[in-house]
N, C-alpha and C positions, 0 to 999 in steps of 0.2 A: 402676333408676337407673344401674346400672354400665353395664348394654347401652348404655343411651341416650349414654352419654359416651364410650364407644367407638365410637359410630357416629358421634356428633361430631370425636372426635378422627380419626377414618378422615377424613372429609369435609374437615377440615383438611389431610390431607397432601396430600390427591386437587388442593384449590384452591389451594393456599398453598406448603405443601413440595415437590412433585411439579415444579412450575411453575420453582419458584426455582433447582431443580437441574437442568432444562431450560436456560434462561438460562444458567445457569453453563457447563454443553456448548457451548452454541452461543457467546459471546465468549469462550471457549478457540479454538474452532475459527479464529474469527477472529486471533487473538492466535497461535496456533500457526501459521499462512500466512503473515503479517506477520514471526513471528522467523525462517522459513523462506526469504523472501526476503530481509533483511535479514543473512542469516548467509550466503546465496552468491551475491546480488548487490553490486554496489556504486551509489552513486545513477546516476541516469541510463541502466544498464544495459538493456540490450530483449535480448530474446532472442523471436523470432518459434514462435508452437505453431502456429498456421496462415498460410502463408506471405500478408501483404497484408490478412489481414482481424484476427486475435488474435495478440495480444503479450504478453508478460510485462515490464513495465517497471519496473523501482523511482521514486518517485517520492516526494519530501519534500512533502505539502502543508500551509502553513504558516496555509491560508486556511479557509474553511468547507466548503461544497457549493462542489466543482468548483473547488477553488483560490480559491474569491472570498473577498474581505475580510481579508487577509493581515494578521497582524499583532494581532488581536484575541484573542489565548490566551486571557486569563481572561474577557475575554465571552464567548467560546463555551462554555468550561467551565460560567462561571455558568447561560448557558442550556439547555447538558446537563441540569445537575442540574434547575433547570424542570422542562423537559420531564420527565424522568425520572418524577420527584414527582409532576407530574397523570399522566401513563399510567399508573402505582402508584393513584394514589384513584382512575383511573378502572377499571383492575383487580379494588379490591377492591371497590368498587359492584357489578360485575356479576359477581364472582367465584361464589353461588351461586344466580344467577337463570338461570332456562331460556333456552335461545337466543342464548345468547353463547359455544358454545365456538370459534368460527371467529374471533370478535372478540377472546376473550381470546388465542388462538393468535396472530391479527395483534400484538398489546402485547407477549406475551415478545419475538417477534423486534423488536421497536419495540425494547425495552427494551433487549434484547443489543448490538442494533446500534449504538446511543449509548452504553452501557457500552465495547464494543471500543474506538470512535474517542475516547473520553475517556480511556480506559486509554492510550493514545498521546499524545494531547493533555497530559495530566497526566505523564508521565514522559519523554517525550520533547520534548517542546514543538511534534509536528507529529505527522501522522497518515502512517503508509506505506500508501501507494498502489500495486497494484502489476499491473492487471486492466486491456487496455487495447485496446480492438479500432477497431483503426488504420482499418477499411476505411470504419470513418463518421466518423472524427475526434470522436469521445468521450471527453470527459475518462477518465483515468484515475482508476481506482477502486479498492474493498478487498472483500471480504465483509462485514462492516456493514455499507457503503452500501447490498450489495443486502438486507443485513435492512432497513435502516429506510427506500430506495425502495417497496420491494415492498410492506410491511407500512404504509406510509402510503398507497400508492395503492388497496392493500385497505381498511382502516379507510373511507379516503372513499367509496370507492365505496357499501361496507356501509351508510355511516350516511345517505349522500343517497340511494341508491336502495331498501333495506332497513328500514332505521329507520322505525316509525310513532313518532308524539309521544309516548307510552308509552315503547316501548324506548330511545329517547333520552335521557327525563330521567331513566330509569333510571341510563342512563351519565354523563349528564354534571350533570345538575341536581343544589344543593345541598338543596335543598327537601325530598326525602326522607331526609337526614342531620339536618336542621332540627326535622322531625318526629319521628322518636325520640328527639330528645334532650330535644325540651319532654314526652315522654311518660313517661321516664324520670323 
């Protein structure tokens, strides 16, 4: 009995604890760039790392993705937390079933990356932006952004080309949460 609940509680940290303190590293990281630029820029500030093409710029964005919809703090906050909440049950749905560790990997960073920019959004009342490569005229960006671009264009990918109907309503169906509980 005791093995058995040690291997549970291992399995535990491996899915649940291990993960969370992953998360936590990576919106540090983010969060540590942001006070970096914000402690020896001042807004507006550019400073070129490759001449024409990558810039360092500070920038206040006060809007969502890309500067858009200015003005909305606590919708987006609200929709943070959303979001946040289903990547979390859709986490722990797949947290120990085979063939999701590439999918769970894409969710932490999902996760950190809306963490970061909400940590800004919520205390600052705007996200610093500060990633900026002039040579395409690309909005300027943070380290979240490319946690939760990167980690959303993976997810999709994953689940439109990867996904059979099985592994999907693994992840997203509530039907299998429906079930154990009329079982119980």
């Amino acid at each position: 009995m005791a093995v058995k609940r040690k291997m549970k509680d291992m399995k535990s940290v491996k899915l649940y604890i291990i993960p969370v303190f992953i998360a936590a590293i990576l919106t540090a990281v983010d969060q540590i760039t942001k006070f970096i630029i914000t402690s020896t820029y001042k807004v507006g500030d550019s400073k070129p790392l490759i001449d024409g093409v990558f810039n360092i710029t500070y920038v206040r964005n006060e809007g969502m993705a890309w500067g858009a919809f200015k003005g909305g703090r606590y919708i987006f906050l609200a929709f943070t937390v959303v979001v946040l909440l289903f990547a979390m049950y859709v986490y722990a749905r797949v947290a120990g079933e085979k063939g999701f560790f590439f999918f769970r990997v894409c969710l932490l960073f999902l996760i950190s990356g809306a963490i970061g920019n909400m940590i800004d959004r919520a205390v600052k009342g705007y996200v610093v932006d500060f990633l900026d490569f002039s040579l395409i005229k690309f909005p300027v960006f943070n380290v979240a952004d490319i946690f939760l671009t990167v980690s959303l264009i993976l997810l999709a990918v994953m689940v439109i080309f990867f996904f059979d109907d099985d592994k999907f309503n693994k992840a997203f169906s509530f039907k299998k949460q429906e079930k154990e509980e009329a079982d119980e």
